[in-house]
C-alpha positions as CSV (number, residue, x, y, z in Angstrom):
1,X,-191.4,-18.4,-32.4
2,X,-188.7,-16.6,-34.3
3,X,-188.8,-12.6,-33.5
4,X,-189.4,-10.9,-36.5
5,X,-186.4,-8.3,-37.2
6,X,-186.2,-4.8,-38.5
7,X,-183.4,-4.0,-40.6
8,X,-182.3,-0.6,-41.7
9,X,-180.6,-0.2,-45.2
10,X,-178.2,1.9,-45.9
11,X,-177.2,2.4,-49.7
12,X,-173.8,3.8,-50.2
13,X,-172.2,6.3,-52.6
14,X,-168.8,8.1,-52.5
15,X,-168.9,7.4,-48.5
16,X,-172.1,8.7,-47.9
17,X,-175.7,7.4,-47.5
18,X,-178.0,7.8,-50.5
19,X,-181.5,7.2,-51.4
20,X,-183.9,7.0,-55.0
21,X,-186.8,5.8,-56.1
22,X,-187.2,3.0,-58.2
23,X,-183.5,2.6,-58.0
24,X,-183.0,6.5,-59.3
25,X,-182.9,10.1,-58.6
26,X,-180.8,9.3,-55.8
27,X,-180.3,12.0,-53.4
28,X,-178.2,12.3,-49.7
29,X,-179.6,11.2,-46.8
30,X,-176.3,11.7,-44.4
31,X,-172.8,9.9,-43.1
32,X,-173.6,5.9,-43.2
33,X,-171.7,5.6,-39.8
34,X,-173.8,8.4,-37.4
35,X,-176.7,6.8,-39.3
36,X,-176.1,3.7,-38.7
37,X,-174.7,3.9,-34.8
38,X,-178.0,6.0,-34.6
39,X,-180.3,2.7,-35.8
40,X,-178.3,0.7,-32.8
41,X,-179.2,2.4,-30.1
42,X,-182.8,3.0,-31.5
43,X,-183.0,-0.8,-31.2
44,X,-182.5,-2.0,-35.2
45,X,-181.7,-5.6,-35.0
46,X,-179.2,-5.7,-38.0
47,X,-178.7,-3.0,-40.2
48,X,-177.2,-3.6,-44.2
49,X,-174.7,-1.3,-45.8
50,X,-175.0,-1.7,-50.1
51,X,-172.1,0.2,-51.8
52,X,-174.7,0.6,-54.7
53,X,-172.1,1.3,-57.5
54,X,-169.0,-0.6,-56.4
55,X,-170.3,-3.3,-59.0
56,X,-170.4,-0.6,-62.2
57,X,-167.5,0.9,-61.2
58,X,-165.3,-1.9,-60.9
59,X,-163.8,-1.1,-57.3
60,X,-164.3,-3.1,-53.9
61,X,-166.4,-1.7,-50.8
62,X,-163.9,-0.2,-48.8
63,X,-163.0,-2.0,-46.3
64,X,-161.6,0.5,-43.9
65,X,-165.4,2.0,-44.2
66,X,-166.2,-1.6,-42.7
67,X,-163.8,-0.8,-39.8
68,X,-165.3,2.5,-38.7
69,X,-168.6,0.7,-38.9
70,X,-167.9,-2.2,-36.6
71,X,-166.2,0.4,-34.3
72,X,-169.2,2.5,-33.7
73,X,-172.1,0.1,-34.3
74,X,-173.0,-2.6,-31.6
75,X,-175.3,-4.9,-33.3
76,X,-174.9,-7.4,-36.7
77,X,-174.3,-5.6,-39.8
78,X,-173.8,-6.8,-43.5
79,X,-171.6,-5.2,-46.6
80,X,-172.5,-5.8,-49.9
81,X,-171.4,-4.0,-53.4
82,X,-168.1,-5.5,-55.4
83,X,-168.1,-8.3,-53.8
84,X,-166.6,-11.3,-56.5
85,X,-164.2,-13.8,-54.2
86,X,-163.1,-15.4,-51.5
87,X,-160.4,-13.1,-50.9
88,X,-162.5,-10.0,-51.1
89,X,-165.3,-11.6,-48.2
90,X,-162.1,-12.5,-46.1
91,X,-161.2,-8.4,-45.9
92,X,-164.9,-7.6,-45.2
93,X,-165.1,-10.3,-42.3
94,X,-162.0,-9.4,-40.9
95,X,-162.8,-6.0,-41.0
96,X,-165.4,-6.8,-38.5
97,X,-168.8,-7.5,-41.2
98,X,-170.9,-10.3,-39.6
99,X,-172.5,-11.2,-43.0
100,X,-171.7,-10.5,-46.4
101,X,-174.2,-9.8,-49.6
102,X,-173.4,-10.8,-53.2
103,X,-175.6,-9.8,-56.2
104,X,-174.4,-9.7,-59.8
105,X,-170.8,-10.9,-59.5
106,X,-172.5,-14.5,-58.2
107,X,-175.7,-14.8,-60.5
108,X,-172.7,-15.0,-63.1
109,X,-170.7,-17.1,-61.4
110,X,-172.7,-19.0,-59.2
111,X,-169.9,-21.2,-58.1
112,X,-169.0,-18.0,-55.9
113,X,-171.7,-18.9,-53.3
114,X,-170.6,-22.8,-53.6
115,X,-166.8,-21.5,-52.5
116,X,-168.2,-18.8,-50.4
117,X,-170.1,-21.2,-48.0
118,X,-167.9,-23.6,-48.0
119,X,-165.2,-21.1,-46.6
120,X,-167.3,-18.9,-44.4
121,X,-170.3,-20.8,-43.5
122,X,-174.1,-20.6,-45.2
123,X,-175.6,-18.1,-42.2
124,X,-173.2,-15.5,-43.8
125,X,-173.7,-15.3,-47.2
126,X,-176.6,-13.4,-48.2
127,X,-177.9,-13.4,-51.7
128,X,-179.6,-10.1,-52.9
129,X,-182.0,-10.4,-55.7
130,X,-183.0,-7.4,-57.5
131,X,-186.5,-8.0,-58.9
132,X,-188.8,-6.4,-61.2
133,X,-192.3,-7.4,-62.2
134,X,-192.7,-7.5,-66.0
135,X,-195.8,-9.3,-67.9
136,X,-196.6,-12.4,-65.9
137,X,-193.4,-12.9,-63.4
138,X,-190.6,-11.8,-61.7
139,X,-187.5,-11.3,-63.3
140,X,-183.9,-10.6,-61.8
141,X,-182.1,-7.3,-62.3
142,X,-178.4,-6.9,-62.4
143,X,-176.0,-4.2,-61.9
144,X,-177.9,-1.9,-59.5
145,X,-180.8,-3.0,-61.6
146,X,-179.6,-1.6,-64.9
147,X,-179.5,-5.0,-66.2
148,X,-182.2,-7.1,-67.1
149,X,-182.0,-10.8,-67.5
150,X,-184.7,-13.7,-68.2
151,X,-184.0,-15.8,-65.4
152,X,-187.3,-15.2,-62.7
153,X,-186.2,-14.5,-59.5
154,X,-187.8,-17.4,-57.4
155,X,-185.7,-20.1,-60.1
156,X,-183.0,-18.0,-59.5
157,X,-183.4,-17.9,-55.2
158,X,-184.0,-21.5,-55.1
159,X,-180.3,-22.2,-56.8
160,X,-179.0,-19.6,-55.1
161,X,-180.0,-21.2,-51.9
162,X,-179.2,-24.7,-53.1
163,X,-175.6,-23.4,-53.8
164,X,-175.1,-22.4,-50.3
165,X,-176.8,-19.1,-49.5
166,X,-177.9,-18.9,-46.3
167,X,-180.2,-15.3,-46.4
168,X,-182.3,-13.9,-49.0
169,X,-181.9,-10.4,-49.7
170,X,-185.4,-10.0,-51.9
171,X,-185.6,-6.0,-53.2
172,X,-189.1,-5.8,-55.5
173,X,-187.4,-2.5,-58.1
174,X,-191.6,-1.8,-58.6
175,X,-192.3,-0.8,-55.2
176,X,-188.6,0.8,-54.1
177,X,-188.8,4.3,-52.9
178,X,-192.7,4.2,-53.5
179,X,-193.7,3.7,-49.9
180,X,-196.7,2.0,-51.3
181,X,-195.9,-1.7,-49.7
182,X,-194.0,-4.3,-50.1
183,X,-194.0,-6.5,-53.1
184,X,-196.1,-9.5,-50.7
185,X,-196.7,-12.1,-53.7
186,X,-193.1,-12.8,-54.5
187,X,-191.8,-12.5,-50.9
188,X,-194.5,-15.0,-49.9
189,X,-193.4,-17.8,-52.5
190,X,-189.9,-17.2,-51.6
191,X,-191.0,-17.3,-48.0
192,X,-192.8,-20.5,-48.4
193,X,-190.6,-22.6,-50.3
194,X,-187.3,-21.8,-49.6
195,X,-185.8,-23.0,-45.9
196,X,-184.0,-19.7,-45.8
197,X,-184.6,-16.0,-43.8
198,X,-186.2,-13.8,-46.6
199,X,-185.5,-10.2,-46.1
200,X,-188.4,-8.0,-48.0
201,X,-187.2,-4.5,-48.8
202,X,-189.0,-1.8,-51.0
203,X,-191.8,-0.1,-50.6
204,X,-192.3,0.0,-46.8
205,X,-194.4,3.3,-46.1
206,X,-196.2,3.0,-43.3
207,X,-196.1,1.0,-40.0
208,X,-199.0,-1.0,-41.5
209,X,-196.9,-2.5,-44.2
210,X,-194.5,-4.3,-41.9
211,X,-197.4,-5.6,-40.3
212,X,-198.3,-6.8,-43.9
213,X,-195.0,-8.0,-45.2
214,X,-194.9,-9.8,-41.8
215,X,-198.3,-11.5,-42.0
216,X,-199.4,-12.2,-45.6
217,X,-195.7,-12.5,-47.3
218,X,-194.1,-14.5,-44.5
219,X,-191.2,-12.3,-44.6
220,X,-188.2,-13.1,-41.8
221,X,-187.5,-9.6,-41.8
222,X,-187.9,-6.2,-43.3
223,X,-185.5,-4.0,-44.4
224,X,-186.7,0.0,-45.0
225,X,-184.2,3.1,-45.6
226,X,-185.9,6.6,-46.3
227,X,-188.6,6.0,-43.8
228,X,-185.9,6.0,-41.2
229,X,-183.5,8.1,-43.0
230,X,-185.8,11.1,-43.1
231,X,-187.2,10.0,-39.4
232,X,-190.5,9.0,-40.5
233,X,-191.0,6.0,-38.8
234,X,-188.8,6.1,-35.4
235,X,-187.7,2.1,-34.8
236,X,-188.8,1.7,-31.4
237,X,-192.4,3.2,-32.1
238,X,-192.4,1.0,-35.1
239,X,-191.6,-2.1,-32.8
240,X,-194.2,-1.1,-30.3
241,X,-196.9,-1.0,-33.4
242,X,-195.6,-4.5,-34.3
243,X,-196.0,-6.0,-30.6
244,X,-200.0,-4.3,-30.7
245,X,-200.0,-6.4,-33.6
246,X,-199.1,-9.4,-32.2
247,X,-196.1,-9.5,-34.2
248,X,-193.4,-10.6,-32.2
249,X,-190.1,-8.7,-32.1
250,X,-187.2,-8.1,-30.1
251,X,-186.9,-5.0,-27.6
């Protein structure tokens, strides 16, 4: 059986590491790279850096920030924010990024994650789908989740993963920042039907919730930020919770 793994998130503004609610009233939460060295030798199995407004601003994640990463950080790690060509995933990979994560710039041009994949290879392209209930379904989000479209997410996953993608980055905009749960109906049907990882994030809360997202929306992994930011939940006491759980994860 596949271990179940625990990913911390770190969302990035003007170099440093940010976090909101319901994608707003974002507020510091310290320097992405002590963070993020901190998560590996607490025993995160990957950890995400999002530069969350590389896409509305028009600029690349920088990639020397990717270099100081990979010097002080010991486990996988994926960039995401700005990302819009080959060229661009070629800086980030050679940088030292194991995988890379594209939002808005490939939901409009989907043939990004055709040419992405076909470079790279599938088990590095991640797709992250923002996602916001409204009336009787999921819809996707663009642009940091300013933008909505009328595309639901799980049509949108499913061609997303037929194009190439090889990870599913699924962030329910309802429950981010809440600590409430995670959104476990639409991670499920992604979970269930797609032949892809699904990363849930938003909403995690308590140690009972990754039990949950685990359990009843089938999730590959679970990615959390403030919890672990503000030292709420340490990782390895979060792991131990797991295993008394009978959730299987790696120590």
């Amino acid at each position: 059986m596949l271990t179940k793994r625990i990913i911390p998130c770190l969302d990035i503004k003007d170099g440093r590491t940010v976090k909101g609610v319901n994608f707003e009233n974002i507020r510091d939460a310290g320097d992405p790279i002590e963070l993020g060295a901190l998560y590996a030798a607490q025993g995160a199995d990957e950890l995400v850096f999002l530069d969350i407004t590389a896409t509305n601003e028009r600029r690349k994640t920088l990639s020397a920030l990717v270099t100081e990463i990979a010097r002080h950080v010991n486990i996988p790690f994926t960039v995401g924010g700005g990302i819009s060509s080959v060229e661009d995933v070629n800086v980030l990979l050679q940088s030292g990024a194991d995988k890379i994560s594209v939002n808005t710039s490939a939901f409009k041009n989907p043939e990004l994650l055709d040419a992405l994949s076909r470079e790279f290879g599938s088990q590095c392209v991640v797709i992250a789908i923002d996602t916001r209930f409204e009336g009787d379904d999921w819809y996707v989000y663009l642009n940091g989740g300013r933008v909505k479209t009328d595309i639901k997410a799980f049509d949108w996953a499913k061609e997303a993963v037929n194009r190439g993608a090889g990870e599913i980055l699924l962030t329910s905009m309802n429950n981010d920042g809440t600590k409430q749960g995670f959104a476990l109906d639409i991670t499920a049907q992604l979970s269930q039907n797609l032949n892809v990882p699904v990363i849930a994030s938003g909403g995690a809360g308590t140690m009972q919730h990754f039990v949950d997202v685990f359990e009843q929306g089938h999730a590959d992994a679970a990615l959390a930020a403030s919890i672990f930011h503000y030292k709420e939940i340490e990782i390895e006491e979060l792991k131990n919770f797991l295993y008394s759980k009978n959730v299987n994860v790696r120590f």
